[in-house]
N, C-alpha and C positions, 0 to 999 in steps of 0.2 A: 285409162282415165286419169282425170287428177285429181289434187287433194286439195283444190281450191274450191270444188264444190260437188255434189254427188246426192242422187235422190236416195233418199232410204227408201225400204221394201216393205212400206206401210201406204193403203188408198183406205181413205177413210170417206164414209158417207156422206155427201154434196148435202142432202136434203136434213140430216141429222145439223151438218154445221151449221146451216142457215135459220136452222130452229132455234139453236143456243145462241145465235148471232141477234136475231129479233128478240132477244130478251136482254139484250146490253144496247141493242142501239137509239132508245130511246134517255139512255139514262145518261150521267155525267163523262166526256170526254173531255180528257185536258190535250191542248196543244204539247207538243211533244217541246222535251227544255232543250233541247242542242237547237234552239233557234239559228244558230247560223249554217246551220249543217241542211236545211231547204226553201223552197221557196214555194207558197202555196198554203196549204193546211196538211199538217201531218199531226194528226189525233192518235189519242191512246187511252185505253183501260184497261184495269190490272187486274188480274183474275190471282194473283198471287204476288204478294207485297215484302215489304219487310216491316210494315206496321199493320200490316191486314185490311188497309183500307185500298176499293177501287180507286181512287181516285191519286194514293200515291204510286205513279209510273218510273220513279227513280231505282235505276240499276245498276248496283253496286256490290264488286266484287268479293266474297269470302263473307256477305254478310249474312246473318239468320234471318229466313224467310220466312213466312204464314199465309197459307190460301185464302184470300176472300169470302166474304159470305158471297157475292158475287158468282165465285166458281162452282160453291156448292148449290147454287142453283142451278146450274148446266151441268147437265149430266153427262150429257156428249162429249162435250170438251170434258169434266174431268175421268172419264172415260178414260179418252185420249191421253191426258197428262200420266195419271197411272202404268200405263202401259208401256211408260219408260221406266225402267228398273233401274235409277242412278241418281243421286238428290237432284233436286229442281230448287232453282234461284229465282228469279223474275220470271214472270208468265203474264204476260198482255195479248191484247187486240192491239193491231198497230193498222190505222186506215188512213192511207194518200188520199186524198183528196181529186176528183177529175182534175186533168190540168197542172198538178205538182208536181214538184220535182225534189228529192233527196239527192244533194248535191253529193257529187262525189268525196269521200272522208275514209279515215281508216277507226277501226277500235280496239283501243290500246288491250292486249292481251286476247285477242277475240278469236284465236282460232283454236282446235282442237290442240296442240303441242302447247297449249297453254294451261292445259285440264281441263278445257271447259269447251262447250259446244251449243252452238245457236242452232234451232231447229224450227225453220219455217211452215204451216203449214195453210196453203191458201185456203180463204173461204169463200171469196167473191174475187177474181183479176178476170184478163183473158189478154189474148194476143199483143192487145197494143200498149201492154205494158213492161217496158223494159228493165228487168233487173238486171246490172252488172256490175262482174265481180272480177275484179284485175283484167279488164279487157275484154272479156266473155260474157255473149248472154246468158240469162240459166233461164231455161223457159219453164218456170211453175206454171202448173195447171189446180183447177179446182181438186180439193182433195187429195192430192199427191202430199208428201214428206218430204223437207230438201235440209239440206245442210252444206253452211257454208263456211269458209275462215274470212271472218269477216276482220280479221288484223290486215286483209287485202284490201286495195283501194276498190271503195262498190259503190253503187249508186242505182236509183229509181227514179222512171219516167214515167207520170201517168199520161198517156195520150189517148182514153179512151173519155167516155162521158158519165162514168160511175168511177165511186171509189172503190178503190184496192183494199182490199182488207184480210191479212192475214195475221194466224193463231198464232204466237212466238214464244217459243220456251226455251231459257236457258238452264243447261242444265251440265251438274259436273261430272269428270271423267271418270270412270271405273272401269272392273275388268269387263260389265257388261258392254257398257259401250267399245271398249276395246275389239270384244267379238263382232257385233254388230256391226265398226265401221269394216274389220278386217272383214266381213261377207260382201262390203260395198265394193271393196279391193282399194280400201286407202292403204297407203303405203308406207310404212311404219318406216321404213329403210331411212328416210328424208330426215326425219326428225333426229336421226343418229347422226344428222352431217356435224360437220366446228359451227357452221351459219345457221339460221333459222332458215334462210333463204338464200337465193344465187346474187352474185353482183349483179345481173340485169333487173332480178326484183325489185331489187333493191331499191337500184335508181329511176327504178320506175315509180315505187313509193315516195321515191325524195321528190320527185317532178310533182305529182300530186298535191302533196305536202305541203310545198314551195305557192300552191295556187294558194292558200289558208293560213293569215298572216294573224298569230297568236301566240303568248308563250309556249303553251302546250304543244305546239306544232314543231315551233322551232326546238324546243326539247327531243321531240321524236327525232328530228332530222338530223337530231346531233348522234342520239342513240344509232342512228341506222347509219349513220356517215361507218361510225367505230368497227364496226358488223364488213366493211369493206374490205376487199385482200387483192 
C-alpha cells in the first residue's frame, strides 16, 4: 500500500449518517472560500468551529477549536467524532454539488508527517464520483473511513446527479493515531527520509502548481524547487 491514501478499519451506519445529514441539510450552507480551488457549488457546515458557530467553515492550523451546538444535535456523528482518541480541529459537512468539480490543488501542511490528518467519511457519493489524490482514484463508499495526505495534488468530480456529501474531520497526530495508522501498514520509514518526498513528486507537484497562477503557489513552488537533489 501507500501512504498517499488508505481506508481506516471503521464502517459506520448508512442509515444513522443520513439521519444526522437531514438535520443539517435544511439549515445554512456557506459556499466553500478557496473559490478558485472549483467550479460549480461546493458547500460546507461546520459541526465544530473555532468560534462555535455552524456557519464559520474556516480551517486553520494550531487554532482552538469548540463543537457546534449543531454537532450536539447529532448524535451519530458526534458519536463518530469521539471515537477518535486525538484532538479534533475543524469538523464539517463538505457537499459537491451534481456536475462540480474540485479543481486539482494541494494543502499546505495536509498530510500525516505534518501532525495532522484529514479523515473523510462519506454519507451520500457513489461510483461516478471521482476523488483523486496524486494520480489515483480512491474509491469511498457510503460509510467506510478513508484517509488521505492531502499535501498531495487531489481533486473531485462530481459526475453523477446528487451531491457528494461527506463528514470531514481534522484531527491532530498522537501516539493513538500512530497505532491506528501503523495497523493500516503506513509506513513510518518514509517520513525518516532528508525529502518529505521523491524528485518525481516532486515535480509532479510543481507541474500542478504551475496550472495556479497565485503568490501562494508560486511560494510553494519555490519551497519544493529547494526539496530537489
Amino acid at each position: 500500500m501507500s501512504n498517499d491514501f488508505f481506508q481506516l478499519p471503521f464502517q459506520f451506519d448508512k442509515k444513522q449518517l443520513l439521519h444526522d445529514l437531514n438535520i443539517c441539510v435544511d439549515l445554512s450552507w456557506l459556499m466553500h472560500f478557496n473559490s478558485n480551488d472549483f467550479t460549480g457549488e461546493w458547500k460546507s457546515i461546520a459541526l465544530r468551529s473555532i468560534s462555535g458557530e455552524s456557519t464559520d467553515i474556516y480551517a486553520h492550523p494550531n487554532a482552538v477549536y469548540q463543537d457546534t451546538a449543531l454537532l450536539n444535535q447529532c448524535d451519530y456523528f458526534k458519536a463518530i467524532v469521539d471515537s477518535f482518541e486525538c484532538e479534533k480541529e475543524s469538523i464539517r459537512l463538505l457537499s459537491l454539488a451534481a456536475g462540480s468539480c474540485i479543481n486539482t490543488h494541494v494543502d499546505q501542511e495536509g498530510g500525516y508527517a505534518d501532525g495532522f490528518h484529514r479523515i473523510h467519511v462519506p454519507i451520500q457519493t457513489n461510483s461516478l464520483v471521482e476523488f483523486v489524490v496524486n494520480g489515483q482514484n480512491v474509491p469511498m463508499k457510503d460509510g467506510e473511513c478513508w484517509y488521505a495526505d492531502f499535501s498531495l495534488p487531489h481533486s473531485v468530480t462530481n459526475k453523477s446527479n446528487e451531491a457528494r456529501i461527506h463528514l470531514v474531520i481534522d484531527c491532530k497526530r498522537n501516539q493513538w493515531s500512530d497505532e491506528l495508522f501503523k495497523q493500516c501498514g503506513y509506513d513510518f520509514t518514509v517520513e525518516q527520509a532528508k525529502n518529505k518526498y521523491d524528485n518525481q513528486t516532486i515535480l509532479k507537484i510543481i507541474a500542478e502548481l504551475e496550472l495556479m497562477e497565485s503568490p501562494v503557489t508560486k511560494e510553494l513552488i519555490e519551497q519544493l524547487k529547494s526539496q530537489l537533489n
